[in-house]
C-alpha positions in Angstrom: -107.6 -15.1 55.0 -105.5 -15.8 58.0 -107.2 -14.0 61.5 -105.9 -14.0 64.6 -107.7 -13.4 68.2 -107.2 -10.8 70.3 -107.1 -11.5 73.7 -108.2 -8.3 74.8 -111.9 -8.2 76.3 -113.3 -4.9 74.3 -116.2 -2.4 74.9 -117.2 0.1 72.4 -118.4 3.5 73.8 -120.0 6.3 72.5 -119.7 10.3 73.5 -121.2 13.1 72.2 -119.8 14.7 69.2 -118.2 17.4 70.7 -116.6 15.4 73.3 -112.7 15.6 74.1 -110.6 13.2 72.0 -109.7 10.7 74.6 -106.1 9.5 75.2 -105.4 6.3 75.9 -102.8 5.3 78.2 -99.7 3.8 76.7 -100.0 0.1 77.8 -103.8 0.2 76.8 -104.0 -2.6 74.1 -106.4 -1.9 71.3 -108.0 1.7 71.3 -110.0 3.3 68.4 -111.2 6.6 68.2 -113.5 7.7 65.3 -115.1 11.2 65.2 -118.2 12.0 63.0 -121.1 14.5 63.2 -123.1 12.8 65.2 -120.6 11.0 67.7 -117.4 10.4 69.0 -117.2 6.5 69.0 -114.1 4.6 71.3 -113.8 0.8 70.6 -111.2 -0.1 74.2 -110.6 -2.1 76.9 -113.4 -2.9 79.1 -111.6 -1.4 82.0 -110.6 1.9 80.0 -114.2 3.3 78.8 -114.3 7.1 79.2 -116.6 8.5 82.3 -120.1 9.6 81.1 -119.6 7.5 77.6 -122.9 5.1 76.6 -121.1 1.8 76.8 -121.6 -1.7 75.3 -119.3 -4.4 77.1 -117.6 -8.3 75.8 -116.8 -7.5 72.4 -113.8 -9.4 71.2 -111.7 -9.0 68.4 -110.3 -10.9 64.9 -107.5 -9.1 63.4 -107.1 -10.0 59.7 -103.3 -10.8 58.9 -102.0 -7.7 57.2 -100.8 -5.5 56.0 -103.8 -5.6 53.1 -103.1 -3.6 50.0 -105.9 -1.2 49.5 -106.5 -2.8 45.8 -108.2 -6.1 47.5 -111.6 -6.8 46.8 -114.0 -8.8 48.7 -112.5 -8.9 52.6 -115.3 -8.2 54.4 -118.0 -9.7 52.2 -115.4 -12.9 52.7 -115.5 -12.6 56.0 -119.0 -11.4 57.3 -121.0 -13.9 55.1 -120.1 -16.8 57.0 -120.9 -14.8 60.3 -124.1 -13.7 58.7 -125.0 -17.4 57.8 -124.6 -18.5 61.2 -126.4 -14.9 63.0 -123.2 -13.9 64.3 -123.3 -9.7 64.2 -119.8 -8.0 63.9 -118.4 -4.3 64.1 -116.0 -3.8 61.6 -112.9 -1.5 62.2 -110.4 -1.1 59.4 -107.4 0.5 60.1 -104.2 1.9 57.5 -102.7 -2.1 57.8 -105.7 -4.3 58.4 -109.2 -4.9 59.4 -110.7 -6.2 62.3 -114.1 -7.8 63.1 -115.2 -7.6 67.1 -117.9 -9.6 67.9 -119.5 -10.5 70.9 -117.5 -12.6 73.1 -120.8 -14.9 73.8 -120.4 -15.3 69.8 -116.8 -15.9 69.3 -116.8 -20.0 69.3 -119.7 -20.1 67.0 -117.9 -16.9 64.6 -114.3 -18.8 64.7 -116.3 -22.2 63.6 -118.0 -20.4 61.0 -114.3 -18.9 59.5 -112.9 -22.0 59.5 -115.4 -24.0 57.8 -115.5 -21.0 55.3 -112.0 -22.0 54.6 -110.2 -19.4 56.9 -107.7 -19.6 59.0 -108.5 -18.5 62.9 -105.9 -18.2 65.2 -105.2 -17.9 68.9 -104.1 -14.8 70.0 
């Protein structure tokens, strides 16, 4: 697989369910918003967390080169076993294109090292 860095510094934030879908403003790099039962989780800029929102700061992100066709088998088992080998935790984001892994930015050198060697390719973003 070919990944590429963000350059973006990211914090993933967590509302309650029933909290307003946040909008993001238009020059706001990455932004994801997924709403379930239980929560209403925001993966953002460090500077763009919603007021009031439990927040977990210097996440970075790998974007896989896409677009993947949905019929592909094995990305993230591809991708998080080496991470896994090396205790590197990720949260994985998959959007309609692509996937993503953040890890923490303390992690990254050690998480690219691990790609590579795995045979990847890691990119500068």
């Amino acid at each position: 697989m070919d990944l590429r860095v963000l350059s973006q510094r990211l914090a993933v934030a967590r509302l309650g369910p029933d909290a307003a879908w946040p909008v993001p403003a238009a020059d706001s790099g990455f932004f994801s918003v997924t709403r379930t039962d239980g929560e209403l989780s925001i993966v953002c800029a460090e500077d763009a967390t919603p007021a009031g929102a439990q927040v977990e700061t210097g996440w970075r992100a790998l974007e896989v080169a896409g677009p993947l066709d949905f019929a592909m088998i094995g990305v993230m088992s591809s991708l998080t076993a080496p991470l896994s080998a090396v205790d590197v935790s990720v949260f994985v984001l998959s959007t309609f294109d692509t996937d993503y892994l953040l890890v923490h930015a303390a992690s990254l050198e050690r998480a690219v090292g691990a790609l590579r060697n795995a045979g990847h390719a890691v990119h500068a973003g």
